[in-house]
C-alpha positions, 0 to 999 in steps of 0.5 A: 781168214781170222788173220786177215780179220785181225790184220785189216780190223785196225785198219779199218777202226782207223779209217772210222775214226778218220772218217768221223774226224773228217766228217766233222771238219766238213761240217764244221766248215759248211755250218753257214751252208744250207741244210742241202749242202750238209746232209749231201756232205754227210752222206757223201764223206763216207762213200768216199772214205769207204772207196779210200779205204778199200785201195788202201787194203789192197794195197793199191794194187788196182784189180779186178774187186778194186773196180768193182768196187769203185763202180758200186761206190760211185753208183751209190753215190749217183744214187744217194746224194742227189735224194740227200740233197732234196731231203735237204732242201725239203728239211730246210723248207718245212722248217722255213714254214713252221718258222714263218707260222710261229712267227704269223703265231706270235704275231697275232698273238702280240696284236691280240695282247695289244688289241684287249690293252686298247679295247679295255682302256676304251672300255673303261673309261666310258664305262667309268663316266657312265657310272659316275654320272648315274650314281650323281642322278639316283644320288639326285646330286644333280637335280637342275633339268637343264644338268640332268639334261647334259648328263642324259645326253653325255650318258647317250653319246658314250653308251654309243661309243661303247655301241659301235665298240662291240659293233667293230670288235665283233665285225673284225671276229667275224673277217679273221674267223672266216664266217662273214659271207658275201653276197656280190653283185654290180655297184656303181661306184658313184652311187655307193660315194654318193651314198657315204658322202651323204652319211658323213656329211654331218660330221665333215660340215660341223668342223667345217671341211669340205668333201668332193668327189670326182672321177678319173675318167668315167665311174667304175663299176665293180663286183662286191658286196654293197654293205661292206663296201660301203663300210670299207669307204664310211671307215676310210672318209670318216677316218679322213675327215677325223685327221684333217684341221678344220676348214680343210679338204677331202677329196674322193677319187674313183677309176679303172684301168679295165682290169682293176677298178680303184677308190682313192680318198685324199686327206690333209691329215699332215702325212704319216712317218714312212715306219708308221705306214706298214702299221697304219692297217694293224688292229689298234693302231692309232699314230697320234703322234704322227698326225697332228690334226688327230683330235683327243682319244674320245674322238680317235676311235679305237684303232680297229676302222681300218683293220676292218677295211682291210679285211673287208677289201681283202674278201673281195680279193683287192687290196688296200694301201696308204702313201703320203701324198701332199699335205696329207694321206691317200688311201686307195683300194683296188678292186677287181673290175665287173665285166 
């Protein structure tokens, strides 16, 4: 017996090299192939190369043993590869979705980084025009009423902007954390444009722009939570009115098509360069380079108006999406219609 171990012990120190070196020339070759294709080959090479090894010892001499365990090999083979290629497939998935949440990771962490970049520079200078004029009146630098009367009113109108500031970082906290509940009911579409236009009419009116509404057949009704829809539409009008040159239009366009009901505004804001348009509903972004009609900084706002529109439509379950259409914008959100 030891003479048949020491007579096929080469042989088969051999054969593992053999195998070792054949192993890693396939893999070599299947480096660009799935993890699937690897773990089958690597699995696979050895059976073979065991079957190999075996008619080589017996000197291939086809008996009764070689079938056996030519059999067993290919057994093993019907049975292993086919589990190494789904471990495989499972291996190369898992590690697709651990790549996909690193990259939603560092993602957010990058607009969170850009977010705190934004709010401060727009908190700082408020803040720094606030100091600057209270420390004029406790100095009594300014005494004239009427000066005084300028700063108090410029002290109010920046203590507001801060105001509405904290307003959207903590509604934009509350969409991404999961904590804003919605109480939904039926809206007439037409009472909640009829209610935003009222509210913006001031602005719109001041810079002289005209807003209409109008219906693309008959009003829709959907289900929705009326504060944050009517937020959802103030963010996009505003916005409109923002982006468009004095004495232009803004057009509010509603309808359904019996499954979705949706809510479009129309602006004359000059378009959005087609890279830019992914970006639009990011937090912090602004694109005043690429709407001319943009008024300076004080006015811009800070870039979270329509993040929060998107997050608001999205707890509805619609969608939000912005295209090019004319002299300007359009803004349309889908909705799931009341039935």
């Amino acid at each position: 017996m030891w003479n048949d171990v020491v007579h096929i012990l080469p042989w088969a120190a051999a054969a593992c090299l053999f195998t070792v070196g054949v192993e890693l020339t396939v893999l070599a070759l299947l480096r660009r192939r799935s993890v699937a294709v690897n773990i089958a080959a690597l699995v696979g090479v050895p059976i073979v190369a065991v079957l190999l090894f075996v008619v080589f010892i017996s000197g291939f001499m086809f008996t009764t043993e070689l079938r056996w365990t030519a059999v067993t090999c290919i057994l093993i083979a019907i049975a292993v590869v086919p589990a190494a290629v789904m471990l495989g497939r499972r291996i190369a998935l898992t590690g697709l979705a651990a790549e996909t949440r690193r990259a939603a990771e560092r993602a957010g962490e990058a607009s969170r980084r850009e977010l705190v970049a934004w709010v401060s520079h727009d908190l700082r200078t408020p803040l720094a025009g606030i100091r600057a004029m209270s420390e004029a009146l406790e100095d009594a630098v300014v005494v004239d009423r009427a000066e005084v009367a300028v700063y108090a009113r410029r002290i109010n109108s920046e203590t507001v902007r801060l105001s509405a500031l904290v307003d959207d970082l903590f509604e934009l906290s509350r969409i991404n954390a999961g904590a804003l509940k919605l109480a939904f009911h039926r809206i007439h579409v037409q009472e909640l444009v009829a209610d935003v236009l009222e509210s913006t009419a001031a602005a719109a009116r001041q810079r002289g722009i005209t807003v209409r509404a109008e219906a693309d057949g008959r009003w829709p009704t959907i289900a929705g939570s009326d504060a944050e829809l009517t937020r959802v539409l103030r963010n996009l009008l505003v916005n409109a009115i923002r982006h468009t040159p004095d004495d232009g239009a803004v057009t509010v366009i509603a309808g359904s098509d019996g499954v979705e009901a949706w809510l479009a505004v129309r602006d004359e804001c000059g378009g959005i360069p087609e890279a830019d348009l992914p970006k639009v509903f990011d937090v912090a972004f602004r694109g005043e380079p690429a709407r001319p009609a943009a008024q300076d900084r004080a006015t811009t706002g800070a870039g979270l108006g329509l993040a929060i529109a998107r997050g608001l439509v999205e707890l509805h379950g619609g969608r939000i999406a912005v295209r090019n259409d004319g002299p300007g914008c359009r803004f349309e959100v889908r909705l799931p219609a009341a039935v």
